[in-house]
VOVEX-11463 format. One line per field, with one value per residue (C-alpha): x, y, z; residue in three letters; residue number from 1. Coordinates in steps of 0.05 Angstrom, whole numbers, plus 32768, in hexadecimal, padded with zeros to 4 digits. Layout:
<pts>
X	X_...
Y	Y_...
Z	Z_...
lodo	Ala_...
segu	NUM_...
</pts>
This chain:
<pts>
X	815D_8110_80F5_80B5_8083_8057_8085_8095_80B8_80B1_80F3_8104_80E5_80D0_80F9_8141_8176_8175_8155_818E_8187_814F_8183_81AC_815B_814C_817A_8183_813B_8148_817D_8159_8123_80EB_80B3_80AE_80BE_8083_8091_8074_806D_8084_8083_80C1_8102_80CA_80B1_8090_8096_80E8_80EC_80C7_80FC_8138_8113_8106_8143_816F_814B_813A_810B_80E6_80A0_8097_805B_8045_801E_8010_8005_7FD1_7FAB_7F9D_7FDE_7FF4_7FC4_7FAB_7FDC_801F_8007_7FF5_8035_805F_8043_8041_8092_8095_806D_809F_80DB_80CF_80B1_806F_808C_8067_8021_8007_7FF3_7FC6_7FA5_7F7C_7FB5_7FB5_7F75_7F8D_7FD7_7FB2_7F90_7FBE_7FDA_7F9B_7F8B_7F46_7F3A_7F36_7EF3_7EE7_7EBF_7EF9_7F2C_7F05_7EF5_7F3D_7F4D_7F1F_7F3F_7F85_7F70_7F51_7F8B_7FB6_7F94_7F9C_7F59_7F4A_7F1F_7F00_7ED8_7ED6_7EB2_7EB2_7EC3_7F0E_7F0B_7EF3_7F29_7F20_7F55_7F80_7FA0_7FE4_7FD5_7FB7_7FFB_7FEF_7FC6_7FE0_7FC3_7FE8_7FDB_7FC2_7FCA_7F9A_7FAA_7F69_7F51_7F05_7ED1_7EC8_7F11_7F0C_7ED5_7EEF_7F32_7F0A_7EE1_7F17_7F57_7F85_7FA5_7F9D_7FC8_7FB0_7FC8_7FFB_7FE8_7FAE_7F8D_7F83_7F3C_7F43_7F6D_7F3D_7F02_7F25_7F3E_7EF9_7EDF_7F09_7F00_7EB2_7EAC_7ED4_7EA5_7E69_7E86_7E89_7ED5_7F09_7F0D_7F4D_7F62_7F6D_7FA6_7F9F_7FE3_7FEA_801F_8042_8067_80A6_80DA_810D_8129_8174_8165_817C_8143_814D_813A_8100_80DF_80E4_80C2_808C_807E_8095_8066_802D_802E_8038_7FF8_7FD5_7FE7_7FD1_7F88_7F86_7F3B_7F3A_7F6C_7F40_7EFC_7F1A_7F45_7F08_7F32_7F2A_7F1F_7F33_7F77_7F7D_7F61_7F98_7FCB_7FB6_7FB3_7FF6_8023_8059_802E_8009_803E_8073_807B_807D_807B_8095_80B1_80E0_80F3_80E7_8127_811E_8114_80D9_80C4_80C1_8094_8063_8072_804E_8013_8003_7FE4_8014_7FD6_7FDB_801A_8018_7FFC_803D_807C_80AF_80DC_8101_8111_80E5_80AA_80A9_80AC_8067_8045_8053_8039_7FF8_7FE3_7FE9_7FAF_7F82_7F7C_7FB3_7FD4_800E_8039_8062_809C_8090_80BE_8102_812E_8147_8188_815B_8131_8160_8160_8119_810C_8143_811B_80DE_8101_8112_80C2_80A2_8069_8079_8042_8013_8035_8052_8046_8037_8045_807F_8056_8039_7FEC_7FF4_7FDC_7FEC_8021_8040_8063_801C
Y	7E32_7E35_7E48_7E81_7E69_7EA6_7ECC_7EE4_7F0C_7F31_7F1E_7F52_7F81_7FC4_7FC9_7F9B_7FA6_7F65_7F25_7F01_7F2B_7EF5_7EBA_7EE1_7EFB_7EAE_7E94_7ECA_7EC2_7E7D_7E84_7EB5_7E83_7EA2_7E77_7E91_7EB4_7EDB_7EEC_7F27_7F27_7F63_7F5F_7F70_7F45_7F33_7EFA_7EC6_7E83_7E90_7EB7_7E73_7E41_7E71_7E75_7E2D_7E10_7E35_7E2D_7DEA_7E00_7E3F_7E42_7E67_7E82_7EAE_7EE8_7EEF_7EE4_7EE4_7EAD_7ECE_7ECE_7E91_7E51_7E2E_7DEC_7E19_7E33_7DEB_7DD0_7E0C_7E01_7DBA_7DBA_7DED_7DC0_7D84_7DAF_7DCA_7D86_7DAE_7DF0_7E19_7E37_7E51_7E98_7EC1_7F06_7F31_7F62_7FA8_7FB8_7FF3_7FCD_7F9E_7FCE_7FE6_7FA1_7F8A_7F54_7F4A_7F64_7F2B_7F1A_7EF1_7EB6_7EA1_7EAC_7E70_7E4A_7E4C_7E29_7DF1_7DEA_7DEB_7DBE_7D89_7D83_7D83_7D39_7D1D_7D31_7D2D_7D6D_7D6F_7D9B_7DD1_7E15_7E42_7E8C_7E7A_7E69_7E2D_7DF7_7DB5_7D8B_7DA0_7D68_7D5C_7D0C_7CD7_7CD0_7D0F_7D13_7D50_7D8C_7DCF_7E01_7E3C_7E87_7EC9_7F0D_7F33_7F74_7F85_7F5B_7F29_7F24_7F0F_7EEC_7EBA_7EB5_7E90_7E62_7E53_7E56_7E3C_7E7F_7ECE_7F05_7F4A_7F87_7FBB_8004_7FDE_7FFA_7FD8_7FD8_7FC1_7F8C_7F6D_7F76_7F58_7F19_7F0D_7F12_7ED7_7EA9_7EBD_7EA3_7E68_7E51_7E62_7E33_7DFD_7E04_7E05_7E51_7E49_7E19_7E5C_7E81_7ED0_7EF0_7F40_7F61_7F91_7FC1_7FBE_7FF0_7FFB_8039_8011_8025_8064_809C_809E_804B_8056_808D_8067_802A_8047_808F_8073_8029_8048_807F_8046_8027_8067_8066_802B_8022_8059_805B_8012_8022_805E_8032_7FFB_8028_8057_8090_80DF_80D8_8122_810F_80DC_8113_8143_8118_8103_8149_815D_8179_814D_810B_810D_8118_80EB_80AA_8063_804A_807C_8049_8032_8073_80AE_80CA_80D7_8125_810F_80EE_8124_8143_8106_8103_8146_8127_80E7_80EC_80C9_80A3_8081_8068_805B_800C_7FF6_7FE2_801B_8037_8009_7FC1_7FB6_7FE4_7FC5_7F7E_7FA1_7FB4_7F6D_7F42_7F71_7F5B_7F10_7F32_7F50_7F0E_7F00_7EB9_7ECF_7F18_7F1E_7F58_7F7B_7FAB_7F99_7F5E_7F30_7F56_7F8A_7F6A_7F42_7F70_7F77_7F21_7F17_7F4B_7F27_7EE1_7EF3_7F03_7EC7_7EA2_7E68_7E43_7E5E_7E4A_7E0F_7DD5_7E12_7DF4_7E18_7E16_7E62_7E42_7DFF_7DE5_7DD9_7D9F_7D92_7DB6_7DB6
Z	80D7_80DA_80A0_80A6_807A_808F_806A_8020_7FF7_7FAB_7F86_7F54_7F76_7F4A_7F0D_7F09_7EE4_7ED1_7EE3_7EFE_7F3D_7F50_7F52_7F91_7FAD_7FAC_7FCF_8003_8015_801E_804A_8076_807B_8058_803A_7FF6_7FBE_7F9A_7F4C_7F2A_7EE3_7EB6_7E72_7E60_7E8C_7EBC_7E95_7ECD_7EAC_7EAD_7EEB_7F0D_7EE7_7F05_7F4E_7F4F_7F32_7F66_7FA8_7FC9_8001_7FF6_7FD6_7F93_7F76_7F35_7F55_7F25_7ED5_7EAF_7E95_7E4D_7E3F_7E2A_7E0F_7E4F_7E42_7E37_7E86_7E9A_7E81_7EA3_7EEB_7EE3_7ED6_7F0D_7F37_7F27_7F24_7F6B_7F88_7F9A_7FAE_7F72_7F72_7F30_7F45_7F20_7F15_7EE6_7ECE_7EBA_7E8D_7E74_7E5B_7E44_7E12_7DF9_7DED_7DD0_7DFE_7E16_7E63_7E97_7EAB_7EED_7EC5_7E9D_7ED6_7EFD_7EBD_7EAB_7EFC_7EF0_7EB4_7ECD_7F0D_7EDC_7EA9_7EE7_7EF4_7EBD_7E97_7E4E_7E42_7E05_7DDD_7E12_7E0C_7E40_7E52_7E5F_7E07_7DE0_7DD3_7DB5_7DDE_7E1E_7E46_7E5A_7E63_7E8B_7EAF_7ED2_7F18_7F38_7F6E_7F57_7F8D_7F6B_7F89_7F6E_7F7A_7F8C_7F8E_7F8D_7FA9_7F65_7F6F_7FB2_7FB7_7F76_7F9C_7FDA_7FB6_7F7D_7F9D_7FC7_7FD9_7FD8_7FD0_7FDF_7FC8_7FDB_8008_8027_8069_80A1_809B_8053_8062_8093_8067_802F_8056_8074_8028_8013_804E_804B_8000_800C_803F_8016_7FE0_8016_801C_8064_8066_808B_804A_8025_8034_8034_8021_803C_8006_803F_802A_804D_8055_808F_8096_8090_804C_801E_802A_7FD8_7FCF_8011_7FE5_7FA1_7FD0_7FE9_7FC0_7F80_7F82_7F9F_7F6B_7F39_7F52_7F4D_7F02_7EEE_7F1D_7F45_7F46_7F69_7F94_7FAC_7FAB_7FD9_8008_800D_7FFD_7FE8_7F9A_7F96_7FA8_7F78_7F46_7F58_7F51_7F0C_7EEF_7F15_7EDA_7EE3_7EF7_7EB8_7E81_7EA2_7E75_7E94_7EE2_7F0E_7F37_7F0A_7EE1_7F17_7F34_7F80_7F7B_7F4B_7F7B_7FB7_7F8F_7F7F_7FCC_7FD4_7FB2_7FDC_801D_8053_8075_802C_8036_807D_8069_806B_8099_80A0_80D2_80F9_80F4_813E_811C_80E2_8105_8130_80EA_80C6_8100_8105_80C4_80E1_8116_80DB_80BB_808A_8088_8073_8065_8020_8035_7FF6_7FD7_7FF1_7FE1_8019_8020_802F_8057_8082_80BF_80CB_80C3_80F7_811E_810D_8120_816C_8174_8140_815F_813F_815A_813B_80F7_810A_80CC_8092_8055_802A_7FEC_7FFD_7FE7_8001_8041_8085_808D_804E_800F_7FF0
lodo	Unk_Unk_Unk_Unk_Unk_Unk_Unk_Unk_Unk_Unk_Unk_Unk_Unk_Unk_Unk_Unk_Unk_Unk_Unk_Unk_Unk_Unk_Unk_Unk_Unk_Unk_Unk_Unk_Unk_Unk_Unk_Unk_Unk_Unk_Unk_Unk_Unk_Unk_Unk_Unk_Unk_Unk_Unk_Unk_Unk_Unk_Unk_Unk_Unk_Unk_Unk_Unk_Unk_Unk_Unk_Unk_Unk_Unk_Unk_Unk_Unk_Unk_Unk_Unk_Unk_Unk_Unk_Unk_Unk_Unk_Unk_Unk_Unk_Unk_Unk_Unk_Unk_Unk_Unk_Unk_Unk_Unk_Unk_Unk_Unk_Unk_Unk_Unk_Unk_Unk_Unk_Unk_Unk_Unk_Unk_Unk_Unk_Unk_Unk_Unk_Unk_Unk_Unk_Unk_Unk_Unk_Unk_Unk_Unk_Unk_Unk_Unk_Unk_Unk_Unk_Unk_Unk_Unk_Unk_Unk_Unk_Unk_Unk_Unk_Unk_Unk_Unk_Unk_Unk_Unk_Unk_Unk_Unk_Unk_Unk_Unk_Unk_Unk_Unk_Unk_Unk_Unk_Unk_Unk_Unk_Unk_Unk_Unk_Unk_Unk_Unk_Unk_Unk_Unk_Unk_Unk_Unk_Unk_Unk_Unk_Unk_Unk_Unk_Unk_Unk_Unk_Unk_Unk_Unk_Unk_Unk_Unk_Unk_Unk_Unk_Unk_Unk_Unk_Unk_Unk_Unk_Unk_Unk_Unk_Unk_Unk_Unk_Unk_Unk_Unk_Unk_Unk_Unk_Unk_Unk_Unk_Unk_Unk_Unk_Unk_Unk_Unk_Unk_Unk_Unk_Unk_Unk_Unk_Unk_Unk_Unk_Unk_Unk_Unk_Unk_Unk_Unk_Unk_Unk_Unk_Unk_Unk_Unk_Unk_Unk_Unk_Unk_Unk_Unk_Unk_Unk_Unk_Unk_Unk_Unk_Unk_Unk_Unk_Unk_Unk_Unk_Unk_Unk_Unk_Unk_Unk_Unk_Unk_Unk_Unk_Unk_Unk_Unk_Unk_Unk_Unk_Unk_Unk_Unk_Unk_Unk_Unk_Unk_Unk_Unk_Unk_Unk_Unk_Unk_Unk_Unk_Unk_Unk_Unk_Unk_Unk_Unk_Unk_Unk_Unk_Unk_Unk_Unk_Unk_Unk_Unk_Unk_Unk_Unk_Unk_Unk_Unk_Unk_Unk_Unk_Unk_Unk_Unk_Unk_Unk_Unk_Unk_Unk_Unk_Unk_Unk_Unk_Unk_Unk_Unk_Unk_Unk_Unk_Unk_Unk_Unk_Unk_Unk_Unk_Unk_Unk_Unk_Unk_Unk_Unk_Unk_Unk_Unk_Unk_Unk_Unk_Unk_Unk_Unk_Unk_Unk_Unk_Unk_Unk_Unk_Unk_Unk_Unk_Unk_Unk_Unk_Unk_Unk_Unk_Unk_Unk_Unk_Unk_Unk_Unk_Unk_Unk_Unk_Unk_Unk_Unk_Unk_Unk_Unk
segu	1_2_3_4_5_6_7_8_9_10_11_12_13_14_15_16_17_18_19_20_21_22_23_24_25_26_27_28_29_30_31_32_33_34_35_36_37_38_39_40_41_42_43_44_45_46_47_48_49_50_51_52_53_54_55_56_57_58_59_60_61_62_63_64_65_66_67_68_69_70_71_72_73_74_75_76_77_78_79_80_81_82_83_84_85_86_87_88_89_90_91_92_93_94_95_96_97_98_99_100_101_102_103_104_105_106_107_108_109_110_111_112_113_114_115_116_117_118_119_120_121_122_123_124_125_126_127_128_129_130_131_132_133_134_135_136_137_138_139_140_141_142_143_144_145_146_147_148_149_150_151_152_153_154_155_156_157_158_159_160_161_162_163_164_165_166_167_168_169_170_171_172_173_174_175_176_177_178_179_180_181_182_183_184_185_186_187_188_189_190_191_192_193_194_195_196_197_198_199_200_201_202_203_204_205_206_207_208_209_210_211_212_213_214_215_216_217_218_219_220_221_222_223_224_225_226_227_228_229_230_231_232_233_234_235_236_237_238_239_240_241_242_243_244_245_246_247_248_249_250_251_252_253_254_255_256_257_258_259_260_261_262_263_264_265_266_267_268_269_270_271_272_273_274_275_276_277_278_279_280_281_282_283_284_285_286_287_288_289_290_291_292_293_294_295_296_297_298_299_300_301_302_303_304_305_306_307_308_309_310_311_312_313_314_315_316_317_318_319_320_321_322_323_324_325_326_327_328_329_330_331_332_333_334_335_336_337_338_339_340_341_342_343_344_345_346_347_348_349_350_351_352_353_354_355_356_357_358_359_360_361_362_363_364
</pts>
């Protein structure tokens, strides 16, 4: 079988009731012949470094990458050494994906927010103990340490993968990355914009714009599914987003703010505790339904396998080098990528490297 390196999936998708669902996600997305498996982190049974050691130890061709952790949570040689035994475990399927993370979580955690100086100090960083380097003495806004190598023995590329938002976001991912992942509920418009972003700055840092791979996360969701598990996939996770940065997802969609207002001082929205897409039953959900404009969830692939297949390959014509199905597992997936199979250009992808930020004609 041909394996579609255009496409990806989310394993563990939402909230699992228990991490060993990813070892039956894996390796039905490999036998479907998807490219890769993207890995959320949660902390709770959603820990990355593990979820990475599970993916790659039971899958022998499908890319796997973190998208994403955080780089301020653990010491910069702990994350060196984890994507460097991913790297070997997988025999260069694994990019180390990264993101900024939830500010206000990490308040209340009592971890410093992210800035976007210490996210590309930390790369170089990573891409020079990766080699072999001896880096001593080093003081920059990624933290002062006095040693970090992992040996001269060591002379390694490590694709790495950024999940952007804003325009600092995007514009870091191009010049400092080898791949992009955008967000979720994106509009067209938005997801054009934001793809021309992070080609632009990678050619304005004298980089192949086409060398940086632009991920669309596409909400998919076939209406073979339960109307209760549809409405948890696409009410429940966009209301989720709209609890945790609302106010960005507003600024980049362009958006009504006075929607996002009402929704915020809705009676049951604002006393209900935790993610609603993970503790909301589905009549909770009608009503948080009644709250969200449909245009704002119409960024995604629903209805039928054949309209969904339509909706996935016209983010391929707004820019994106490759779609991640989000939302649904493979099982859930599977009749909408045979759909997608009968119609695959597969010119146009022909030699895509599995690794989901490596290059063209090989696994890195």
């Amino acid at each position: 079988m041909q394996r579609m390196n255009e496409l990806a999936f989310y394993t563990l998708a939402g909230a699992p009731r228990t991490p060993r669902e990813l070892i039956a996600e894996v390796q039905q997305g490999e036998a479907l012949g998807l490219g890769s498996a993207f890995i959320s982190e949660r902390f709770n049974v959603k820990e990355a470094a593990t979820l990475s050691g599970a993916a790659g130890a039971v899958s022998n061709e499908l890319g796997i990458a973190t998208a994403a952790t955080n780089h301020n949570t653990r010491h910069p040689m702990v994350t060196a050494a984890f994507a460097m035994t991913m790297h070997r475990l997988t025999e260069g399927r694994f990019s180390l994906g990264l993101g900024r993370g939830i500010g206000p979580m990490f308040d209340a955690y009592g971890l410093p927010r992210i800035k976007t100086a210490e996210i590309e100090d930390f790369v170089g960083l990573m891409r020079r103990i990766w080699k072999g380097e001896v880096i001593v003495g080093h003081d920059g806004p990624a933290g002062k340490y006095p040693l970090l190598t992992m040996g001269p023995d060591y002379d390694e590329h490590i694709p790495m993968t950024f999940t952007a938002f804003g325009p600092n976001s995007l514009a870091l991912g191009g010049r400092a990355f080898d791949a992009v992942v955008l967000h979720t509920f994106f509009t067209d418009e938005t997801t054009a914009r934001c793809v021309a972003a992070v080609k632009r700055a990678a050619e304005r840092s004298g980089r192949d714009p086409a060398s940086v791979r632009v991920w669309s996360c596409f909400a998919t969701i076939g209406d073979h599914l339960p109307e209760e598990l549809r409405i948890k996939k696409t009410v429940g996770r966009m209301a989720t987003y709209l609890q945790a940065y609302g106010d960005l997802m507003i600024e980049t969609n362009g958006w009504d703010p006075e929607v996002l207002r009402r929704f915020r001082e809705d009676e049951f929205v604002r006393g209900f505790r935790g993610a609603l897409d993970a503790s909301a039953t589905a009549e909770q959900l009608e009503h948080v339904a009644s709250l969200i404009p449909e245009a704002w969830l119409a960024a995604a692939a629903s209805g039928s396998a054949e309209r969904c297949v339509e909706k996935i390959r016209g983010q391929f014509e707004l820019g994106c080098d490759g779609v991640i199905l989000h939302g649904a597992s493979p099982e859930q997936l599977a009749p909408i990528v045979a759909q997608y199979r009968k119609a695959r250009p597969a010119d146009r992808f022909a030699g895509l490297a599995a690794n989901p930020a490596g290059q063209v004609g090989g696994s890195q």
